[in-house]
C-alpha positions as CSV (number, residue, x, y, z in Angstrom):
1,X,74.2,-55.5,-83.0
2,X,70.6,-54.6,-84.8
3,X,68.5,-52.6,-82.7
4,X,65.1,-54.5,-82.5
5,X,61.4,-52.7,-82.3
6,X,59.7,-54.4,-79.1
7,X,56.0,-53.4,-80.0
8,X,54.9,-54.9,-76.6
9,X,56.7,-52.4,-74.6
10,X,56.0,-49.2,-76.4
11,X,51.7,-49.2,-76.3
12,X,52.1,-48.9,-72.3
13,X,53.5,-45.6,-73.0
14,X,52.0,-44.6,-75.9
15,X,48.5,-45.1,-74.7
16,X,49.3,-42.7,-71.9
17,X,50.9,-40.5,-74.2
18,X,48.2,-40.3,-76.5
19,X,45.8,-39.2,-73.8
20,X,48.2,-37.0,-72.4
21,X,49.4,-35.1,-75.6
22,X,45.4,-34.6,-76.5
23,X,44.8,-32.9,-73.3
24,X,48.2,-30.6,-73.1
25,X,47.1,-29.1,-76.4
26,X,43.3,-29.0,-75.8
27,X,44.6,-27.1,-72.8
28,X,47.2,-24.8,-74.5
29,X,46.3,-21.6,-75.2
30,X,48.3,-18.5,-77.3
31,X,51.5,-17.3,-75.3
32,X,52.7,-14.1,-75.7
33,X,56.0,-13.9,-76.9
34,X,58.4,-11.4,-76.5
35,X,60.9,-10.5,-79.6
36,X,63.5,-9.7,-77.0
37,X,63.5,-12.5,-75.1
38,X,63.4,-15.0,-78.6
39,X,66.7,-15.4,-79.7
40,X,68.3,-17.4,-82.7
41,X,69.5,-19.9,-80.2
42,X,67.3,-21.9,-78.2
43,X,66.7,-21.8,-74.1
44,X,67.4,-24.7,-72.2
45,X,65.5,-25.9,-69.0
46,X,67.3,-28.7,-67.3
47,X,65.2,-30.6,-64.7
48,X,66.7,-33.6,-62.7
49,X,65.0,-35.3,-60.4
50,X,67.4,-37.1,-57.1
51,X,66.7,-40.8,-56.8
52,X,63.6,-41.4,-58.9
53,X,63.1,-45.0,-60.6
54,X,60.8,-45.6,-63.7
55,X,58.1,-45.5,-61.2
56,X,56.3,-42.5,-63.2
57,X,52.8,-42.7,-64.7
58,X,53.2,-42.9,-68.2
59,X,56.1,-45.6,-68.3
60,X,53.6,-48.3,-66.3
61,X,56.1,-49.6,-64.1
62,X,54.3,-49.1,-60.9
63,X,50.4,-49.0,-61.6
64,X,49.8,-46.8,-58.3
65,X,52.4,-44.1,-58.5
66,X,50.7,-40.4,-59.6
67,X,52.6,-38.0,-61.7
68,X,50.4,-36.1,-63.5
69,X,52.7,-33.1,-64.3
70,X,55.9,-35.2,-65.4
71,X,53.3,-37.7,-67.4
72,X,52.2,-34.3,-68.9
73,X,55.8,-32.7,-69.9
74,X,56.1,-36.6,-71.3
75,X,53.1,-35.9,-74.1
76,X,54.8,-32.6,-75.0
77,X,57.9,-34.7,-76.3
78,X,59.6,-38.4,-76.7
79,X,59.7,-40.3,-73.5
80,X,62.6,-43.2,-73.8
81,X,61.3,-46.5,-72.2
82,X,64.4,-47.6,-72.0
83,X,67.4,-44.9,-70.3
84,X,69.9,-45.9,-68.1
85,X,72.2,-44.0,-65.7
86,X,75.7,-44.2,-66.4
87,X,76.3,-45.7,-62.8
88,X,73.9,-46.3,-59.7
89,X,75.1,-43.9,-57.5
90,X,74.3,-40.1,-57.1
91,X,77.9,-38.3,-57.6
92,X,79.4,-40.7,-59.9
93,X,75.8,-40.4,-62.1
94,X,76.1,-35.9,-62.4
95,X,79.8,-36.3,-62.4
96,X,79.5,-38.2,-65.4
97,X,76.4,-37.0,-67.4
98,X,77.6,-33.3,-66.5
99,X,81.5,-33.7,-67.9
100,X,80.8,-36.2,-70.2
101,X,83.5,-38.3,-69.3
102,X,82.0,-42.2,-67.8
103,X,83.0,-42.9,-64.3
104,X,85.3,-45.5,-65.4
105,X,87.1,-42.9,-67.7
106,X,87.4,-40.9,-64.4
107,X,88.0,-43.1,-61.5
108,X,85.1,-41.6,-60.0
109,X,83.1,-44.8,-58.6
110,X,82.1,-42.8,-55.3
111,X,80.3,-40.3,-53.7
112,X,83.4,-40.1,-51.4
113,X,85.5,-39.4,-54.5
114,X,85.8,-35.6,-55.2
115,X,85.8,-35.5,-59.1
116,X,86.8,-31.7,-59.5
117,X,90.3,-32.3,-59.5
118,X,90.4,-34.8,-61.9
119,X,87.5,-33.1,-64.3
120,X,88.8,-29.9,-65.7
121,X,86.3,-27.2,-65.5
122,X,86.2,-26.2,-69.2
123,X,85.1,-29.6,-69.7
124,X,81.8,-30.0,-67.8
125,X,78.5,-28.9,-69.9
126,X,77.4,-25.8,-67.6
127,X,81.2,-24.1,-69.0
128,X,80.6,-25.5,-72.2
129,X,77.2,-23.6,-72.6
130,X,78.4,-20.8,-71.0
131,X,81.7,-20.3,-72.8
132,X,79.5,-20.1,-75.8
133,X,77.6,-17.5,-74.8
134,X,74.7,-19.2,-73.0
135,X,73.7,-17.2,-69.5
136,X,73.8,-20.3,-66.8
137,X,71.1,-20.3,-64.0
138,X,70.5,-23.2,-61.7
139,X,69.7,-24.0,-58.1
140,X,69.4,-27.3,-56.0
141,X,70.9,-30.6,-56.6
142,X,73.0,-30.5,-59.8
143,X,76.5,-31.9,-58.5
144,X,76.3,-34.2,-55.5
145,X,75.8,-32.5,-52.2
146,X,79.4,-30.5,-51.1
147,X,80.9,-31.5,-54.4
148,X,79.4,-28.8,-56.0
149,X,81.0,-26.0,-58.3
150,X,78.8,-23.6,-58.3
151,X,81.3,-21.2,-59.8
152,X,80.5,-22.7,-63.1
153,X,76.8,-20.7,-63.2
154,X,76.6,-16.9,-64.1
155,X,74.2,-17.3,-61.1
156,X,72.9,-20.0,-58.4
157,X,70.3,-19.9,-56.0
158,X,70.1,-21.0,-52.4
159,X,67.3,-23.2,-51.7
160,X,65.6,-23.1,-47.9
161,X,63.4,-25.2,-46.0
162,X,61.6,-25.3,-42.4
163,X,61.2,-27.0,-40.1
164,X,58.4,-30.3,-39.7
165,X,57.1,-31.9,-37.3
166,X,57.9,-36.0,-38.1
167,X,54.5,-38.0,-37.3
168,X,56.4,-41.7,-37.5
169,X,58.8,-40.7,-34.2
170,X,60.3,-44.0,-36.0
171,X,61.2,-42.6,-38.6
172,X,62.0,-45.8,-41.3
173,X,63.9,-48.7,-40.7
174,X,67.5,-48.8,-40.7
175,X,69.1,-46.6,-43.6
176,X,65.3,-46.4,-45.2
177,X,63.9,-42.9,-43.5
178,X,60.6,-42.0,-44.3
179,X,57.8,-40.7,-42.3
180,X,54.6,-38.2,-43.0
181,X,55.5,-34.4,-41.8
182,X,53.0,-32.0,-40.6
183,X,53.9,-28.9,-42.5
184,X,53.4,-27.2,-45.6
185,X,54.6,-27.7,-49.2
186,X,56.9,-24.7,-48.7
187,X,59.1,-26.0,-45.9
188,X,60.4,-28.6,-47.7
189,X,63.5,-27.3,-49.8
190,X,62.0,-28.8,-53.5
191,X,59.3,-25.7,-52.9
192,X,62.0,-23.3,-52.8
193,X,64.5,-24.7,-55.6
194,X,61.0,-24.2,-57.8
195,X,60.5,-20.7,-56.9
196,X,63.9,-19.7,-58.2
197,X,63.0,-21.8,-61.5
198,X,59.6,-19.7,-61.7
199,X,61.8,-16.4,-60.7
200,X,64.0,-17.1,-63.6
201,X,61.2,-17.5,-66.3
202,X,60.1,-15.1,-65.4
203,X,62.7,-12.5,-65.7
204,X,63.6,-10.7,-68.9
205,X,67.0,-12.7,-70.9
206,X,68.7,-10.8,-73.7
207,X,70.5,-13.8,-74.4
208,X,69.5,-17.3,-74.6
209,X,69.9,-19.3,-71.3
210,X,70.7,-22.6,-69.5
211,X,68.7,-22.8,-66.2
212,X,69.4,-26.3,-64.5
213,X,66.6,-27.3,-61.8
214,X,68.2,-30.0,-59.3
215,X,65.3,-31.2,-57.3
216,X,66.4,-33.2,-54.3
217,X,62.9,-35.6,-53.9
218,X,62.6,-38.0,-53.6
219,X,66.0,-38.9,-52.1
220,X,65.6,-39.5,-48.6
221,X,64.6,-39.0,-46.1
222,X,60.9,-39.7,-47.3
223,X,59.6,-37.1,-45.6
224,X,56.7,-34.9,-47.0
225,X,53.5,-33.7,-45.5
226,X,51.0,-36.4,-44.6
227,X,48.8,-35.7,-47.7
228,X,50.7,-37.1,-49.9
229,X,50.8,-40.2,-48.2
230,X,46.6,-39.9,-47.6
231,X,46.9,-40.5,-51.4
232,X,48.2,-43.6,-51.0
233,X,46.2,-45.8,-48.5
234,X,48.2,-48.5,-46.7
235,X,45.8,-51.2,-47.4
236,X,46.0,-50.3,-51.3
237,X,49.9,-50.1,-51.5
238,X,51.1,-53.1,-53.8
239,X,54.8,-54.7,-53.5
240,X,57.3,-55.0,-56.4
241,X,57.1,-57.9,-57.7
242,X,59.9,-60.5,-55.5
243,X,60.9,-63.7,-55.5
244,X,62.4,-65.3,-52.2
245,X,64.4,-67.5,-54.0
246,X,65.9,-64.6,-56.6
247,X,69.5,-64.6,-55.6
248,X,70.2,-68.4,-55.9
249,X,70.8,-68.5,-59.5
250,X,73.7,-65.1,-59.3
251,X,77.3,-65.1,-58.2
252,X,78.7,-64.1,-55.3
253,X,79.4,-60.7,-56.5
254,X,75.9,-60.1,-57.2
255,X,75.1,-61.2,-53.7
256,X,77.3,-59.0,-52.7
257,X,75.7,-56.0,-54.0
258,X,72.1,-57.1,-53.5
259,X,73.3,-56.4,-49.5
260,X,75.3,-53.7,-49.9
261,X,75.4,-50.9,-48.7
262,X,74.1,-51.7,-45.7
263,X,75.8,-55.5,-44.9
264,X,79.1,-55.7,-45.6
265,X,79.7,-58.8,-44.1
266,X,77.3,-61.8,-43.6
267,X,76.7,-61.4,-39.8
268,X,75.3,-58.1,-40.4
269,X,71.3,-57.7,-41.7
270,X,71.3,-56.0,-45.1
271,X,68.0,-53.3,-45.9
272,X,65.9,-55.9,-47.0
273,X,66.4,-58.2,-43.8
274,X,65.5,-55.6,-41.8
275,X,62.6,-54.2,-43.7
276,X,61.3,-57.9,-43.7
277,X,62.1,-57.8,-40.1
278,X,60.1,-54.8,-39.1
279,X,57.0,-55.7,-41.3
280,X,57.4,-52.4,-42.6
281,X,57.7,-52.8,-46.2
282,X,54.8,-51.3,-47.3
283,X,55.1,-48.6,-45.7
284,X,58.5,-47.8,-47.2
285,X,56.7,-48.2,-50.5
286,X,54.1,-45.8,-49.4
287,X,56.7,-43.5,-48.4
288,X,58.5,-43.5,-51.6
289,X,55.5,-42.9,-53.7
290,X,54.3,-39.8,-51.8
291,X,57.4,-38.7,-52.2
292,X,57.5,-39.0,-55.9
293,X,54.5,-36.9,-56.0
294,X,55.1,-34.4,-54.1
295,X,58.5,-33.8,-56.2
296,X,56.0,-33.8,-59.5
297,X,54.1,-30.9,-58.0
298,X,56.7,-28.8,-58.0
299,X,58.1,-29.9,-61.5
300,X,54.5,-28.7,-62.1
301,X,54.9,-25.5,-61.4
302,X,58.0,-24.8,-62.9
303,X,56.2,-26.1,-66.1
304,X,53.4,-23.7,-65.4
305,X,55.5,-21.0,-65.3
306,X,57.5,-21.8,-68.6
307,X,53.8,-22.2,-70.1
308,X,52.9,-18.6,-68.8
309,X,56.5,-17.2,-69.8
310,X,57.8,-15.5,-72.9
311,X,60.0,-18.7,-73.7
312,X,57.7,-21.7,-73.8
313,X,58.2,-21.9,-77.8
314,X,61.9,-22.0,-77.4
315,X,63.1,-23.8,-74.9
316,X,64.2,-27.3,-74.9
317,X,63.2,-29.1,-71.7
318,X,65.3,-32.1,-70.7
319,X,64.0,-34.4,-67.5
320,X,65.5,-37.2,-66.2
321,X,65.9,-39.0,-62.8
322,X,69.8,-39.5,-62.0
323,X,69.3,-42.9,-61.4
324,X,66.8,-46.0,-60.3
325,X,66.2,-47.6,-56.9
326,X,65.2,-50.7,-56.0
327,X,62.4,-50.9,-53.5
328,X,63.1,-55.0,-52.8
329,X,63.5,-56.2,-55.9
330,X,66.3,-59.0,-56.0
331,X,66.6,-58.9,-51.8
332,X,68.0,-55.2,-52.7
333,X,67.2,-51.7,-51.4
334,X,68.4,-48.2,-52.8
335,X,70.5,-47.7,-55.9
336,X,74.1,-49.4,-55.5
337,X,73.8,-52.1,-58.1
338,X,73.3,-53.0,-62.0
339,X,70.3,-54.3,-62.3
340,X,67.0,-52.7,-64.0
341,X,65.5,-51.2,-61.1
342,X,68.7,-49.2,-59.6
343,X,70.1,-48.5,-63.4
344,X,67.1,-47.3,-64.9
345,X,65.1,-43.9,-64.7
346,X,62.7,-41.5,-66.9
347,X,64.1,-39.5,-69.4
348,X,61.9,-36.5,-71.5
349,X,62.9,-34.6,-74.2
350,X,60.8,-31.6,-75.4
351,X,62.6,-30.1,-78.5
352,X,60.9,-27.3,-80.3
353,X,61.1,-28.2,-84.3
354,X,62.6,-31.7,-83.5
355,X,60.4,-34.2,-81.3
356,X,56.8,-34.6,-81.7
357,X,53.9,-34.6,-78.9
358,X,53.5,-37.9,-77.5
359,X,55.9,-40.0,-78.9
360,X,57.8,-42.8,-77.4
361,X,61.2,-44.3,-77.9
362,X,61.9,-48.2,-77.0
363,X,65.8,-47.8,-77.9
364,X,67.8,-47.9,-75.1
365,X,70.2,-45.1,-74.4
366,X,72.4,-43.9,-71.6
367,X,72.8,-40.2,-70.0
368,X,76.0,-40.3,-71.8
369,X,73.8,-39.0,-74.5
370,X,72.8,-35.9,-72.5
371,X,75.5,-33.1,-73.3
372,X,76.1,-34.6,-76.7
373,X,72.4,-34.2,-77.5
374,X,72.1,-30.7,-75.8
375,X,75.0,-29.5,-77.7
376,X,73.7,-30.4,-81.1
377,X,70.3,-29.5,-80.7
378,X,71.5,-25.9,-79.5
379,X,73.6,-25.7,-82.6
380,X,77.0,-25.9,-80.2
381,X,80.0,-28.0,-81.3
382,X,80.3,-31.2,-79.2
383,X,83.7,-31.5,-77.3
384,X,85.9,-34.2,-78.3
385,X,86.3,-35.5,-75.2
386,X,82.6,-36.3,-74.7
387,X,82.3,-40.0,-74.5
388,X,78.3,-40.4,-75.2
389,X,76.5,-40.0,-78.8
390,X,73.9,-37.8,-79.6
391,X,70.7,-39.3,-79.7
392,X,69.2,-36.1,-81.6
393,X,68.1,-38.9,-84.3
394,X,65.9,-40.5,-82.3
395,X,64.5,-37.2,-80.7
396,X,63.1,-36.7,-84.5
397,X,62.3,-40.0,-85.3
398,X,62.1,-42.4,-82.0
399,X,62.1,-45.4,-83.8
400,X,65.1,-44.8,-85.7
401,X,67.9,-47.0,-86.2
402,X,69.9,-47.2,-83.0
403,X,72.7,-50.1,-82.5
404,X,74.6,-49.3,-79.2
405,X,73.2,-50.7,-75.9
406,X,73.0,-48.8,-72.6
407,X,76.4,-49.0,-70.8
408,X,76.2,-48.4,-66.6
409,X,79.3,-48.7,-64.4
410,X,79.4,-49.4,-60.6
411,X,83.0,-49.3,-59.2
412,X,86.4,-50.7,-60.7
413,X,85.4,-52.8,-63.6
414,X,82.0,-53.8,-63.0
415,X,79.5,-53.4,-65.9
416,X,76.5,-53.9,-67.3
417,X,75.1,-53.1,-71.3
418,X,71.5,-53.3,-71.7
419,X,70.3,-53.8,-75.0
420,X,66.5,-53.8,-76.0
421,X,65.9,-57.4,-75.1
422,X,69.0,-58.4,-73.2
423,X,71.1,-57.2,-69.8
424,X,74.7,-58.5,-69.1
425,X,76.5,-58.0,-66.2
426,X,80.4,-58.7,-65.5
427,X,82.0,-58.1,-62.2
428,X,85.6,-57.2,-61.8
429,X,86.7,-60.6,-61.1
430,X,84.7,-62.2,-64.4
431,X,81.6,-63.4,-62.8
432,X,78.4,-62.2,-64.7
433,X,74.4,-62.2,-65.4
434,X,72.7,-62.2,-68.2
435,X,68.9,-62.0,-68.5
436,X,66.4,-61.8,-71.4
437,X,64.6,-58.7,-70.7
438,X,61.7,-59.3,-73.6
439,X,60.7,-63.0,-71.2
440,X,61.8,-62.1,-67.3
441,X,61.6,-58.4,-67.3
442,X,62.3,-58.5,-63.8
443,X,65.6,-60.4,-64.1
444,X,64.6,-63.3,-62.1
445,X,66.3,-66.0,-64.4
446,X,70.3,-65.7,-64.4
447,X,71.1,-67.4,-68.3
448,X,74.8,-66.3,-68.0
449,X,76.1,-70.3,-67.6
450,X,74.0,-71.4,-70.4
451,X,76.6,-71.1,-73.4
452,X,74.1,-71.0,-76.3
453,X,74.5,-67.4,-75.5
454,X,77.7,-67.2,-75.4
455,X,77.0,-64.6,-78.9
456,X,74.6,-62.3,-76.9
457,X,77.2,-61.9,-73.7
458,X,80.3,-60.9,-76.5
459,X,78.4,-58.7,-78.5
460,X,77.3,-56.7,-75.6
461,X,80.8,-57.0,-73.6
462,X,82.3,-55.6,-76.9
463,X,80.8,-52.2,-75.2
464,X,81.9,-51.9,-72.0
465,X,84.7,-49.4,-71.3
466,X,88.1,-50.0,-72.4
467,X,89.7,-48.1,-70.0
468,X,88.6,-48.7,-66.7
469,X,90.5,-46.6,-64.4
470,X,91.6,-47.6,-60.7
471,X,91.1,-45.6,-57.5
472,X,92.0,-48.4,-54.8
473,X,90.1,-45.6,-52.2
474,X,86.8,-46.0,-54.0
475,X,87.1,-48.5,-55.6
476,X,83.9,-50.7,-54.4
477,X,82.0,-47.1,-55.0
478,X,79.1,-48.4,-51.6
479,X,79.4,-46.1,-49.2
């Protein structure tokens, strides 16, 4: 399957881009670097961001979100329009961009589903890097929550918060928490998990090092002092775009999934009922998009502080979200399915020597690609059981040619591969979707019964997982 050059998609981006990568070097001054601290090898910092969408300045999904300091790191590098998680759920996402192995290599479908006896450590990226001598630094959310192994890292920090006051005594609707705090910047844990970033750049390295930043915004709760919602005025918030009638044309297991997690059975009201319910919806969206930019502030200044720091001309910065949400769209709220808004999320590359400032790739790619791409572009050999390809091509030339879809997984044997202009879906039991992405971008049209594209569905079927590996536990990967 050709890959094909969308130019409609790519000047969204690139127009930001341009603007962006104009200013950053306007703005960049000489940095002192430090002989000692330079090594043959390059640094790495590793930023992931919990439960951000594509909702991020420069990709022009949302036209009210602000993110001034992840649209910057954006015009240092490539941005890819077009990444995908590997599935839509927090630990089966890091399990599986951190060992390299797909979730439905694994069995791990879950965040119930402990993957560390079934991953080996020697096998995850953190051992891989350090094994070859790499010093491994991180702090916050890397692994999901208590399914950590910290033990990996030469060193991890704690992260703390403080208590706030919540303004909303609400406090959301149903599973969807959000409400303004009166507090500071600092008593939210993200402040902390920054400070041991800035500590580390700061510090002296005699060898070259890995330091993995696991921001935990904007998960919920959406909870972040009341200025960052002051930035977005209730009267000015926009919905995603929604159609009432959206789930009449999918089958039953898509239904399914647009209420889960929180309806598991008809008689109960999913998220979206109840958000209708409440008249709350804007206010959710509010919520989430303070949240967002409160999380870019302190990506912010961990950037500063690479900027100010012996390293900033070699270190590769990587920045992705470890998943999408869905905010409405297709009935649906939170991540928990496989259509564009829960699968897809920003993805940066900064590669001294390889990527250019403010450049833009439309090819889509999966955080599969992650270690494999690390690994190369740190001169390390890429362990043969790493299931994702190295994307270092298009980190040197974005348009580049690139012919494997995006592949996401959410529990036993469900699937979807997105292609530049196409998305199919198959369930476990052999229902599916399939959309054109380049004419209903926001999947509202379901062409999967129409058999003149028959083609399109088996070319991108050919890629999905031919081992799909059964855990009856967690199998439905929801809760």
């Amino acid at each position: 399957m050709k890959s094909q050059s969308r130019r409609r998609v790519l000047p969204v981006a690139a127009r930001h881009l341009a603007i962006l990568a104009a200013l950053t070097l306007i703005g960049a001054g000489p940095v002192a670097v430090s002989t000692r601290a330079q090594t043959a090898r390059p640094n790495v910092l590793f930023i992931a961001a919990d439960d951000l969408n594509h909702w991020v300045g420069h990709l022009g999904r949302n036209k009210q979100v602000r993110t001034p300091h992840i649209d910057r790191l954006a015009a240092r590098g490539v941005t890819f329009t077009r990444a995908y998680t590997a599935a839509p759920i927090c630990n089966p996402s890091r399990a599986a961009l951190m060992s390299g192995l797909r979730p439905s290599t694994t069995g791990v479908y879950a965040n119930t589903t402990d993957w560390r006896p079934l991953i080996s450590r020697e096998k995850t990226l953190i051992s891989h890097f350090r094994a070859n001598g790499y010093r491994t630094l991180g702090a916050g959310k890397i692994y999901h929550a208590s399914l950590d192994r910290q033990a990996e890292w030469d060193e991890y920090g704690t992260d703390a918060r403080s208590p706030c006051k919540l303004l909303n005594p609400t406090d959301g609707v149903g599973a969807i928490k959000f409400s303004p705090v009166e507090c500071g910047d600092e008593a939210i844990s993200d402040y902390s998990i920054a400070d041991y970033g800035i500590a580390q750049l700061q510090r002296r390295h005699d060898r070259p090092f890995l330091l993995t930043i696991g921001f935990r915004k904007p998960h919920m709760p959406w909870n972040v002092p009341k200025k960052y919602f002051d930035m977005y005025p209730l009267d000015t918030i926009e919905l995603p775009p929604y159609q009432e009638a959206d789930l009449g044309d999918i089958p039953a297991s898509g239904v399914k999934m647009a209420r889960l997690p929180g309806a598991p059975s008809p008689d109960v009201p999913s998220d979206h009922e109840l958000i209708l319910k409440s008249g709350r919806w804007k206010e959710a969206v509010q919520a989430y998009l303070a949240t967002i930019t409160y999380v870019d502030g302190q990506i912010g200044r961990v950037l500063d502080a690479l900027d100010r720091s012996a390293y900033r001309d070699n270190t590769i910065v990587v920045f992705f979200g470890d998943h999408g949400w869905s905010l409405g769209e297709k009935h649906h709220w939170r991540k928990f399915a496989l259509w564009e808004e829960p699968t897809r999320a920003p993805l940066i590359w900064v590669a001294p020597g390889v990527t250019k400032p403010g450049t833009a790739s439309n090819r889509t790619v999966d955080f599969m690609s992650i270690y494999p791409t690390l690994s190369e572009v740190c001169g390390l050999p890429i362990p043969s059981h790493v299931e994702g390809a190295s994307i270092r091509k298009l980190l040197a030339n974005p348009r580049a040619e690139w012919d494997r879809p995006a592949v996401t997984t959410h529990g036993y044997k469900n699937h979807a591969a997105r292609s530049e202009a196409w998305r199919y879906i198959r369930y476990e039991n052999g229902e599916d979707e399939l959309y054109d992405e380049t004419k209903d971008p926001y999947e509202w049209t379901n062409l999967a019964k129409d058999t003149k594209y028959d083609k399109v569905k088996a070319e991108l079927a050919a890629f999905f997982p031919k081992l799909n590996t059964r855990r009856p536990a967690d199998s439905v990967a929801v809760k």
